[in-house]
C-alpha positions in Angstrom: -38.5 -19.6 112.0 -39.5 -15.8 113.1 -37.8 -13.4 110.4 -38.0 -15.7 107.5 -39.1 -14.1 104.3 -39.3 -16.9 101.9 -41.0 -16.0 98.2 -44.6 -17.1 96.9 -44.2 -21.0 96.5 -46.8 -22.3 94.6 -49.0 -21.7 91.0 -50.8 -19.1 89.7 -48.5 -16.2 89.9 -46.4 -16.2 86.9 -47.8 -13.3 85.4 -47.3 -10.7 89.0 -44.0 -12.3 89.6 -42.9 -11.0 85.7 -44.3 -7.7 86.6 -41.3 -7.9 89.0 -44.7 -8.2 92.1 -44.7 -10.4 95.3 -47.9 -11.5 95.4 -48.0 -13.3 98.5 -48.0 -11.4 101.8 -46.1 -12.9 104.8 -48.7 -15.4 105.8 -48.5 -17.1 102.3 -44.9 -17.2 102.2 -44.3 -14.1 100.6 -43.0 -10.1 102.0 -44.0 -7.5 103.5 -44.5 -4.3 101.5 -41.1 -2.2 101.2 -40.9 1.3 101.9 -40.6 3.7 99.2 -37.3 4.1 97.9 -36.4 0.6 99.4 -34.5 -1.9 97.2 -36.3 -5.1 96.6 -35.5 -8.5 96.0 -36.7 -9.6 92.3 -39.9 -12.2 92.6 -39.0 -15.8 91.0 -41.2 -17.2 88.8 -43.7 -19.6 90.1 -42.7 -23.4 90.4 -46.4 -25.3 90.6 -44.3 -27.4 93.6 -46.7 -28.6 96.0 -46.2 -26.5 99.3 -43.7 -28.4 102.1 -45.3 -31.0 103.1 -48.2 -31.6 101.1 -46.4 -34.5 99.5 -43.5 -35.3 97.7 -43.0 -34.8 93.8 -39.7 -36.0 91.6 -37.6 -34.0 90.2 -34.8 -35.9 87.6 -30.9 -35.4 87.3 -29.3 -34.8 84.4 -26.3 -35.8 85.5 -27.5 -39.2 84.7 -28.7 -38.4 81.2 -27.2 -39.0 77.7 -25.9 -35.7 76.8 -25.5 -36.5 73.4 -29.4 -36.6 73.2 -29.4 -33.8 75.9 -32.8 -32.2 74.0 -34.7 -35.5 74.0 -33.6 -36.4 77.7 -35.3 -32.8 78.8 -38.6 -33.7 76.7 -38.5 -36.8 77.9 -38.8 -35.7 81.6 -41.5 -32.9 80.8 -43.4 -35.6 79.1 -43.2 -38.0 81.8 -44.8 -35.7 84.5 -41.1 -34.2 86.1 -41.8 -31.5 88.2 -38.6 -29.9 87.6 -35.1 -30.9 86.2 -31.9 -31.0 88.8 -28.7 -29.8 87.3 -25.4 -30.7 89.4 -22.6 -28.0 89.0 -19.1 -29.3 89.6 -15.5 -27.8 90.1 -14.1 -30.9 90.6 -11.9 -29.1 93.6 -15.3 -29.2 96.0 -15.9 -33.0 94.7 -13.9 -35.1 93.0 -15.8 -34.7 89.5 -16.0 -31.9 87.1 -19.5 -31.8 85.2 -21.1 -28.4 83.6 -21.8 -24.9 84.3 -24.0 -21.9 83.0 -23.6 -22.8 79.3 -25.4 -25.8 79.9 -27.7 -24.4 82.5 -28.9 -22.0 79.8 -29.3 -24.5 77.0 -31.5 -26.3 79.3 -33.1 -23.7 79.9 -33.9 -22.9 76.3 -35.2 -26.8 76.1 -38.4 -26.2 78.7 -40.2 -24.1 81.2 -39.9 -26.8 84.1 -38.3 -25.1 87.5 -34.5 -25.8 87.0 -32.7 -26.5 90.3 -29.3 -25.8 90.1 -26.9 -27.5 92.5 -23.5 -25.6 93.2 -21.0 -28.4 94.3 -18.2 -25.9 93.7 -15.8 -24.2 96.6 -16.5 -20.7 97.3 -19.9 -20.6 94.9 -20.3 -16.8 95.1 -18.6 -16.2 92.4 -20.6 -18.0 90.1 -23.8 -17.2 91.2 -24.5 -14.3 88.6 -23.9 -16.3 85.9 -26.2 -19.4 86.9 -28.7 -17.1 87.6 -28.6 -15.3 84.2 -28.5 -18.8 82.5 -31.8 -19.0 83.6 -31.9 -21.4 87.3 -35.1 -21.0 88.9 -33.3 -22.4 92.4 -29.6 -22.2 93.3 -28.3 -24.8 96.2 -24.9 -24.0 98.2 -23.3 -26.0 100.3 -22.6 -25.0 104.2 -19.0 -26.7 103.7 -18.2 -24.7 100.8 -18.2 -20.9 102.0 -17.4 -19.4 105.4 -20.1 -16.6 104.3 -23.0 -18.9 103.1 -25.5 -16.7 104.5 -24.1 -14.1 102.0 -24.5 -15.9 99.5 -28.0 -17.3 100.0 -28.3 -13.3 100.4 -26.6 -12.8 96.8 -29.0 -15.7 95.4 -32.0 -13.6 96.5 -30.8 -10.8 95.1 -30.6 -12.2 91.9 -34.1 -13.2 92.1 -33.7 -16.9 92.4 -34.6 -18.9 95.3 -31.8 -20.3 97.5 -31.1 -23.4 98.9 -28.4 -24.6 100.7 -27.2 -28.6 101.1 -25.7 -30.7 103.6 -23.1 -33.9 103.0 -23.5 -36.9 104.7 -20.8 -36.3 107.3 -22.3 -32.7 108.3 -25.0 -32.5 110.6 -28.4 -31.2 110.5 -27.9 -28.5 113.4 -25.1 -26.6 110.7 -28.2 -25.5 108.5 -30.3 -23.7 112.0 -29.0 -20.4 111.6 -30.2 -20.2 107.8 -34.2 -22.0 108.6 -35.4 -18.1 108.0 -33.4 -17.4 105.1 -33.6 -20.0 102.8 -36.7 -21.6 100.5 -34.8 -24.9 100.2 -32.6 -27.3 102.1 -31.2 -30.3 100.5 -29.9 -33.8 102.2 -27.3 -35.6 100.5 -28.0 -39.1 100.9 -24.9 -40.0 98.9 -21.3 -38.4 99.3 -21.6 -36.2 96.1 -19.4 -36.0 92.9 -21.3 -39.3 91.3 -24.2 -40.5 90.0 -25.7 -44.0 90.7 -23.8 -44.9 94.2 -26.1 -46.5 96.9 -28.5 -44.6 99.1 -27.2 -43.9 102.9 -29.8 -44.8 105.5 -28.5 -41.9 107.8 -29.5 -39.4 105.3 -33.1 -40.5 106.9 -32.4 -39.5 110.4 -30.8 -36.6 109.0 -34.5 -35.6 107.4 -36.4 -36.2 110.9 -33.7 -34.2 112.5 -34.0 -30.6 109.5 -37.6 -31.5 110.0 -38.0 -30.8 113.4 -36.2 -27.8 113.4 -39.3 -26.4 111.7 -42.6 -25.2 112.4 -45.4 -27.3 112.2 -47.5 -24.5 110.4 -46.6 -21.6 108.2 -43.7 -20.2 105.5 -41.0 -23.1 105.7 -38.5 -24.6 103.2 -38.9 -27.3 100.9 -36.8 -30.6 101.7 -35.0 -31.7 99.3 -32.6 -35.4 98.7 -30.5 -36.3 96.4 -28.4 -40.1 95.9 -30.1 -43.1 95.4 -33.6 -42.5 94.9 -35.1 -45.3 93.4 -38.8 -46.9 94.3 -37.7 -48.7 97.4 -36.1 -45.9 98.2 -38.2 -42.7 97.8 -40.9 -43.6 99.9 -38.7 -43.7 103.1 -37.3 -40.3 102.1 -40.5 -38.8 101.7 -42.4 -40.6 104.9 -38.6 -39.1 106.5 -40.0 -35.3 105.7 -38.8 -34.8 102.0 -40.5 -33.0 99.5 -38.3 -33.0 96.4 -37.0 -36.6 95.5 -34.0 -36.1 93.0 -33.4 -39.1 90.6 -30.5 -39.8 88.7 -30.1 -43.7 87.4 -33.9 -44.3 88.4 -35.0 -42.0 85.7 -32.0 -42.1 82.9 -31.4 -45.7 82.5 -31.7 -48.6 79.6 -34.0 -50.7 81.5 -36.9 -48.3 80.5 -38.2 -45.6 78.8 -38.1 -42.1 81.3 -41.6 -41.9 81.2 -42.6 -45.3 82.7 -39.2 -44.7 85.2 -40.9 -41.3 86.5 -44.7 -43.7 86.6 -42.9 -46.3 88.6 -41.9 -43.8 91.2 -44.8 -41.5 91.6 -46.4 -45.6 92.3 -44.2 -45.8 94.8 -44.6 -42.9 96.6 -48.7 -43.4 96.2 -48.7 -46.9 97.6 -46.6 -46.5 100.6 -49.0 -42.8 101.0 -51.1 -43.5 104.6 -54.9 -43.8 103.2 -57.4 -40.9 103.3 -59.6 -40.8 106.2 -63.0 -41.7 105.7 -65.9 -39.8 105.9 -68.1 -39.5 108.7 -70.6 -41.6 106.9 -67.8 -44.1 106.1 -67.3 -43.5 102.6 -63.7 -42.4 101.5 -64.1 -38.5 100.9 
């Protein structure tokens, strides 16, 4: 993944990154010092996400909310332990749905400080990337199918000082994202066809993990990797023993069976119990 140039990742530096300051060199994910009179990307804000691969946290769609308690859904999901809220964006043109767009984006935003992940299921996204990013999105997913210039746009996401992801549908395979691996701080793997919320999860999207996953190094800067479709507690485990890192759930979280709170519990249980065991110490005791 030579020439990637992904932003500081993890806690701690809210307070350089509002200063407009990378605070992470190239080795921690961050870039190198411009020259003077060089333009440079605006530093996102911190996310407190665990760095790729140091285990998988939940992050709940609102597209499976009750907007008509939009505020309490949002506190809810804070409350509960979310580590960030995933907004889906669509045209109904790129899917066959039509949802929300920046006005909602920003009234989220005005609800909480968790990381907002904004996925753009809309055809030719670039022209709605300023205002997402104003609204407030922390992270702004593109699809490959969507654009012929994706790479500009995960150029014009930068730009806008947000990080950028791009996603892959079912039927599009994993070798379409290669020429991106150095560009991009996110890729996400649809493990439904998008444009609806609770439909079943699709076993392929598995292979599709192991196959994005290997395409990176084993060390060093690398994206986060994302799924979205039919997470549930049978079926985050296998996504995140597949290589994921950010689990979004839509029906498992927003539902009448249970509070969102005890939904978010029953999937960080999940993920814990099927989580291989520490190794011992020398002396045998668990470290």
């Amino acid at each position: 993944m030579a020439g990637g140039h992904h932003a500081n990742r993890g806690g701690g530096t809210t307070d350089l990154a509002a200063r407009g300051e990378n605070p992470a060199g190239p080795a921690a994910g961050g870039t190198a010092a411009a020259p003077a009179g060089t333009p440079r990307e605006p530093a996102p804000r911190a996310l407190g996400w665990p760095e790729p691969g140091a285990g998988a946290v939940v992050l709940p769609s609102l597209l499976s909310a009750d907007f008509t308690r939009l505020a309490e859904e949002v506190r809810a999901a804070e409350a509960g332990g979310a580590a960030g809220l995933h907004l889906d964006v669509m045209d109904g043109r790129f899917v066959p749905n039509l949802t929300f767009g920046p006005m909602i984006v920003a009234a989220v935003r005005k609800l909480t400080r968790l990381p907002l992940d904004v996925h753009l299921m809309v055809e030719r996204p670039e022209a709605l990337l300023p205002a997402v990013a104003e609204a407030g999105a922390d992270v702004i997913t593109v699809h490959v199918e969507a654009t012929p210039h994706v790479h500009r746009a995960v150029q014009m996401i930068r730009a806008l000082g947000c990080r950028a992801g791009v996603a892959l549908n079912p039927g599009t395979p994993a070798v379409a994202v290669e020429p991106l691996l150095g560009e991009v701080d996110l890729i996400l793997v649809m493990s439904v066809n998008p444009g609806f919320g609770g439909q079943a999860f699709l076993p392929q999207a598995l292979d599709k993990l192991r196959a994005v996953r290997a395409m990176l190094p084993a060390a060093g800067p690398r994206p986060w990797l994302e799924v979205d479709g039919g997470i549930d507690p049978a079926t985050a485990p296998l996504a995140a023993a597949a290589g994921a890192d950010l689990l979004v759930a839509g029906s498992a979280v927003y539902n009448q069976q249970a509070p969102v709170g005890t939904n978010l519990h029953r999937l960080r249980q999940a993920l814990a119990a099927a989580s291989p065991p520490a190794p011992a110490a020398p002396d045998g005791r668990a470290p």
